[in-house]
C-alpha positions, 0 to 999 in steps of 0.5 A: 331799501323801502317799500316802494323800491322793492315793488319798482325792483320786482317789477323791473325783475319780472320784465326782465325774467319775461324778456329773456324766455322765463315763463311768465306764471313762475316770473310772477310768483318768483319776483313776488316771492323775492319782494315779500321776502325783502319786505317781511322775511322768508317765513312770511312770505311762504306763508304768503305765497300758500295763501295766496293761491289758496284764496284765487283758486277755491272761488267758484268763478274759476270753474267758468274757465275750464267749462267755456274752454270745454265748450270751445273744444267741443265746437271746434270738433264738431264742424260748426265752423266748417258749416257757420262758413258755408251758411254765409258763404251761400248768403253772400255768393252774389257779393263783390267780397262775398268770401271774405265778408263770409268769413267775417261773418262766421267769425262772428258767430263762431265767436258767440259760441266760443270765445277763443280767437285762437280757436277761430283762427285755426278753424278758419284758416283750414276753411276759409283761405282754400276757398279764398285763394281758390277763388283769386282772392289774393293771399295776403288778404285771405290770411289777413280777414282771417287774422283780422276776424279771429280776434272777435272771439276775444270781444263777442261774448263768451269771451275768455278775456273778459271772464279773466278781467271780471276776475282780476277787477271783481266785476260781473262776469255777466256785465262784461258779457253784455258789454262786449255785445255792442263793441264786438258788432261794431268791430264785426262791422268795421271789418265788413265795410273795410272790405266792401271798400277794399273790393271796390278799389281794388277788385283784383284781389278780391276775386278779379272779376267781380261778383258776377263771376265769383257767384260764378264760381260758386256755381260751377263747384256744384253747390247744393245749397238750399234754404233747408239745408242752410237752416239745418246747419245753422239752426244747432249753433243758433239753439247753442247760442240761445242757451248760453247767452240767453241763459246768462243774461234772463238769468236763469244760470249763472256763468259758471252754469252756463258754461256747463249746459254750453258745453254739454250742448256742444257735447250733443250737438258733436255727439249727433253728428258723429264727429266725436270718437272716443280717441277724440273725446280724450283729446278734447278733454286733454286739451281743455285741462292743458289750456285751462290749467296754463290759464289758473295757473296765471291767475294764481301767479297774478293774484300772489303778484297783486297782493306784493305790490299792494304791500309796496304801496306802489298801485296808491303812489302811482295814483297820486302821482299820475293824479299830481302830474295833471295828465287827467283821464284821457292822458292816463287812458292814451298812455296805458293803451298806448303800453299795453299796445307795445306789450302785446307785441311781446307777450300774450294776453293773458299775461297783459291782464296779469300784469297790468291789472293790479297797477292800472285798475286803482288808477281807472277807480281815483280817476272815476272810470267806469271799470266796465268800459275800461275793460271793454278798451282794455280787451281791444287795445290787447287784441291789437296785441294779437295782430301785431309784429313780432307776436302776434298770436292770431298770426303765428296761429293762422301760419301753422294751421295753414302750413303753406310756405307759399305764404310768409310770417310777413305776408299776413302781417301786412294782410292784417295791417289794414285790419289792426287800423280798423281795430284802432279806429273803434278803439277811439270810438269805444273811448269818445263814446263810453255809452257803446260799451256800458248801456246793455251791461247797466240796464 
């Protein structure tokens, strides 16, 4: 067996592994473990595994991991969600759709300072759909802005998927940052026309009786809300924002740095609203180490996996063989979205880097691409993954925060299908116009 049948045959073991409920950190390690074994005998392949993980963990980037999801944790604790909310639920209480537009909006926000979509839309689904629904908002669509929106924390800087990219393709973590600011607005905006349009055709479900009654509505419930209150609850997430996206790109801290005086701000801001109790500082420091630590270990798994197909010649033949095919640029970019798409529909995100990254990023370079732009699709063609049948992360997340049997797996699928059509539309335009993506992170 050569070489390049082995790399097809691991491959084809590993998916299969995945397929039938095999963690996808041991079906890396495992299938690439077999291969070397194949290619050079067990004793080099121990040796090869132990190397392996030693050379991915020890590099100073993996600390950004745990401290952005440190800082994730402590904002998600410390109700700025709850207050990111309320700020624009205030501002837009006069506009048809000015609830889900909110929620848009401080999903935005909250991604700035997060960076998980998971985070948003557990936070969010507690906050928001109540609100909505109580509101005569329909419940498919309350739950489907939220799903919708929770995926800007995969785009918005800081973003963990684009930490996990910037690894895998040994980009600047800072560049990819920057590249996800202008792509991550524009999806923010895409969402909020979206709805605008949707409040004008159909306002029966976007509160029933238009705006005057929804501001209405607000009224009666008795808010308090002021510009000074407003401002006292938006000034903190606006200062932590400042510091760490300000910090990365004056360059005053590196991004591992950053993510440390991100999440001590967050720790004081919890701190100082009396929002964190002992108990709940361990929670949150558990919690962090599981995700984290699930997170490094992928990444180990990913980089023990990309050395075995680099033994088996596989990245090299698949170039010049796509290359040789006359598919082009474009074709190779319409089919790899076109996967990565249909695995998302299967497994995580994280595991769709993993596996596809050391394939595709050798293909990207032959063909001359940017491999910052092609991150930037790469991070929304996956974040589709997240809305869409029968995974769809986002989806089951925003189904067991909200434990409403009221509301089905299928009433959010179809809440978000508008959503995922919004996210395809800027997909294609992120792809026709590279500079979107590239012109902050090339200044």
């Amino acid at each position: 067996m050569s070489d390049l049948q082995i790399g097809v045959l691991a491959i084809g073991l590993m998916l299969a592994g995945i397929y039938f409920g095999m963690h996808v950190g041991i079906a890396l390690i495992a299938t690439s473990f077999v291969g070397v074994t194949l290619m050079k005998g067990p004793d080099i392949a121990s040796r090869f595994v132990a190397a392996a993980a030693n050379d991915a963990i020890r590099d100073y980037l993996f600390g950004v991991v745990p401290l952005f999801v440190l800082m994730g944790m402590f904002v998600s604790v410390s109700g700025m969600g709850r207050d990111t909310f309320d700020v624009f639920q205030w501002l837009l209480r006069k506009v048809r759709g000015g609830l889900g537009l909110a929620t848009v909006g401080a999903n935005a926000v909250f991604a700035a300072i997060t960076g998980i979509s998971i985070a948003s839309a557990s936070v969010f689904t507690k906050v928001a759909v109540p609100e909505m629904i109580r509101h005569g908002y329909s419940p498919r669509f309350s739950v489907g802005v939220v799903a919708g929106s929770s995926v800007l924390g995969m785009l918005i800087p800081p973003s963990l998927l684009m930490i996990i990219y910037g690894v895998l393709a040994e980009e600047s973590i800072g560049r990819m940052f920057l590249a996800g600011i202008v792509p991550g607005l524009l999806l923010a905006a895409g969402y909020a026309l979206l709805i605008v349009v949707l409040a004008v055709l159909n306002p029966e479900k976007m509160g029933g009786r238009g705006a005057s009654v929804e501001a209405g509505a607000h009224a009666d419930d008795g808010s308090s809300e002021t510009w000074a209150s407003a401002t006292r609850k938006f000034v903190p997430i606006l200062l932590l924002i400042a510091l760490v996206l300000g910090g990365i790109y004056s360059g005053l801290f590196t991004p591992t740095e950053a993510g440390a005086v991100g999440a001590a701000g967050a720790l004081v801001i919890a701190l100082a609203r009396r929002r964190l109790s002992w108990k709940g500082l361990w929670q949150v420091l558990v919690e962090t180490g599981y995700v984290s630590v699930a997170v490094l270990f992928l990444i180990v798994a990913a980089s023990l996996y990309s050395r075995m197909l680099a033994l088996t010649g596989m990245p090299a033949t698949l170039t010049s063989t796509i290359t040789e095919l006359g598919l082009g640029p474009w074709g190779f970019l319409l089919v790899y979205v076109l996967v990565v798409v249909a695995l998302g529909c299967i497994i995580d995100s994280v595991s769709i880097l993993l596996i596809m990254m050391p394939i595709v990023l050798p293909i990207a370079s032959a063909f001359g691409m940017d491999l910052i732009w092609f991150g930037v699709i790469t991070v929304v063609a996956v974040e589709i993954g997240l809305l869409t049948p029968p995974f769809g992360l986002s989806v089951y997340t925003v189904k067991s925060a909200l434990n409403d049997p009221r509301i089905s797996l299928k009433d959010i699928f179809v809440g978000t299908f508008p959503f995922v059509l919004v996210m395809v539309a800027t997909l294609v335009l992120l792809a026709a116009f590279p500079a979107l993506s590239t012109w902050l992170a090339r200044m």
